[in-house]
N, C-alpha and C positions, 0 to 999 in steps of 0.2 A: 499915387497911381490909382489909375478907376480899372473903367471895365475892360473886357473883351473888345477887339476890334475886328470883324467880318471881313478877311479878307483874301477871300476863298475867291472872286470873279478876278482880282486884280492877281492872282497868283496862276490861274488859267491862263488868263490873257497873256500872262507872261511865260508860263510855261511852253502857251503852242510859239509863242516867238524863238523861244531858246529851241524849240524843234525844226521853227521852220529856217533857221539860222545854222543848223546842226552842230548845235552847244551839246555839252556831253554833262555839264551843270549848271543849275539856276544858283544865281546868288542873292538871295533874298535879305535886303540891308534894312532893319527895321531901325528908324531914327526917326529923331525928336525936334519941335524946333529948340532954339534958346538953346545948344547943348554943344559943349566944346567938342567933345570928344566924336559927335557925328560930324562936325565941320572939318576937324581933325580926319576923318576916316573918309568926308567926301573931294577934300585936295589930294589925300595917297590917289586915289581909286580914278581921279581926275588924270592923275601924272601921266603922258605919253609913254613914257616907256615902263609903267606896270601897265597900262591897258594894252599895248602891246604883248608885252607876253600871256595877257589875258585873254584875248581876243579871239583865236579861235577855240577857246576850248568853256569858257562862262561866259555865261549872257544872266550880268545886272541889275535888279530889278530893286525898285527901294521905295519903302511905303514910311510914312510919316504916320506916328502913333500917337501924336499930339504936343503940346506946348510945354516942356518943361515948368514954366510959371503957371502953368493951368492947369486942368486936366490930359491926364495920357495914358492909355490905355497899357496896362498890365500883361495883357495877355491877347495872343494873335488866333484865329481861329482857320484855319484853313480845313476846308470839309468837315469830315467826323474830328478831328484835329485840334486840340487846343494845345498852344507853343509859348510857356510863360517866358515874358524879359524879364530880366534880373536889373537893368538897367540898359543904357542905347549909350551907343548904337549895340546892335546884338545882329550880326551876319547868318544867316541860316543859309548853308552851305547843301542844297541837293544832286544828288545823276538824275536825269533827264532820261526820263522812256515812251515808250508807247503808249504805258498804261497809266502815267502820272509822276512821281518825285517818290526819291529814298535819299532816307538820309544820309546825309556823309560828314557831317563836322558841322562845328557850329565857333565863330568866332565872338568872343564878347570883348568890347569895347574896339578901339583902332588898333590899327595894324602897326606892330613895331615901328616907330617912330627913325633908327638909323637903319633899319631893314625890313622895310616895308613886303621887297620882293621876298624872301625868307618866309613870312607869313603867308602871304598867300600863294607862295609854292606847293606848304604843305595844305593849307586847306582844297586844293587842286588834289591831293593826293590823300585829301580826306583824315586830317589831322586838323583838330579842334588848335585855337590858339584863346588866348585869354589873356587878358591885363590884369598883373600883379593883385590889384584890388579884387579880382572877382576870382580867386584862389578858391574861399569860402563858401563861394555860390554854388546852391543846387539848382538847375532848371529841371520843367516836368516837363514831358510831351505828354497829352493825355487822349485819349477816344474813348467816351463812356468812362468804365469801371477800371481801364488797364492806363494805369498812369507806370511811363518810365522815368526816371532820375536820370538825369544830366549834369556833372558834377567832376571835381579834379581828378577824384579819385579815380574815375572810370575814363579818364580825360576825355573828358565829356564827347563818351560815347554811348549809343543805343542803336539797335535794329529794328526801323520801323520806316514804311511806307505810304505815300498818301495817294491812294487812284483816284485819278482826273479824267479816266476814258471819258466817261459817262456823263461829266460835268460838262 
C-alpha cells in the first residue's frame, strides 16, 4: 500500500447526487483493481433485487484506490478527513445532510456471500459489518491531531462528521 488518495471532489460530486436524488446515505465503495473480494462486492451490489431494496434510500458511489499488483493508496482523504483501508473493498457507509456526511458504519470486505440482503439491511441502519479476516483490524478516521479508532471492539463505530457546505 502507498499513499493517500484525494478524494474529496469525487465525494462532493457524489454527495450533491445522493441529495439531489433524496438519498438519506452515501455509500462510498473504495476498491481495487485485481481484487477478488471488490468484484465479489460489485456483483452483490449489481443484483436486481438488492439494488432494489437499495434504491430509494443509498445512492452508491465507488472510487478505485489502485491496482492490487501495483501501487494502491492506503488511505482516502476527504476534506479535513483522512479514512485509512485496512484492505478493499472497504464501504464507508454515510447520512446525507445539508451540511455534508456523518458517519454511520463502515463495511470491510463483501457482503455476506448467502445473505447479502442481511448486510446491507444493517448497514442502512448503520451497523458496521466485516469479514471474518478483518476481526483484528483497527481503521483511524483522522482530522489533524484527533484521530478516532475504528475496530471490533467498538464495532467499528465512531462519531464524526465531514462538512461539504462549503466545498
Amino acid at each position: 500500500m502507498s499513499d493517500v488518495l484525494n478524494a474529496t471532489e469525487v465525494v462532493v460530486e457524489n454527495w450533491r447526487r445522493a441529495r439531489t436524488f433524496g438519498r438519506r446515505q452515501l455509500w462510498l465503495v473504495v476498491s481495487a483493481e485485481n481484487c477478488d473480494g471488490c468484484d465479489t462486492l460489485a456483483r452483490q451490489l449489481a443484483d436486481p433485487e438488492l439494488r432494489e431494496g437499495l434504491s430509494d434510500q443509498a445512492y452508491i458511489a465507488k472510487i478505485v484506490a489502485g491496482d492490487l499488483r501495483g501501487s494502491v493508496a492506503s488511505s482516502l482523504q476527504i476534506g479535513s478527513w483522512t479514512l485509512e483501508s485496512p484492505g478493499f473493498p472497504t464501504t464507508w457507509v454515510w447520512t446525507v445532510s445539508d451540511d455534508g456526511l456523518a458517519f454511520d458504519a463502515v463495511a470491510i470486505g463483501p457482503l455476506d456471500d448467502m445473505r447479502p440482503d442481511v448486510d446491507a439491511d444493517g448497514l442502512l441502519a448503520g451497523r458496521s459489518a466485516w469479514v471474518h479476516e478483518a476481526g483484528g483490524v483497527t481503521l483511524q478516521a483522522c482530522s489533524g491531531s484527533l484521530c478516532l479508532p475504528l475496530n471490533r471492539g467498538a464495532e467499528f463505530r465512531a462519531e464524526f462528521s465531514i462538512p461539504l457546505h462549503g466545498e
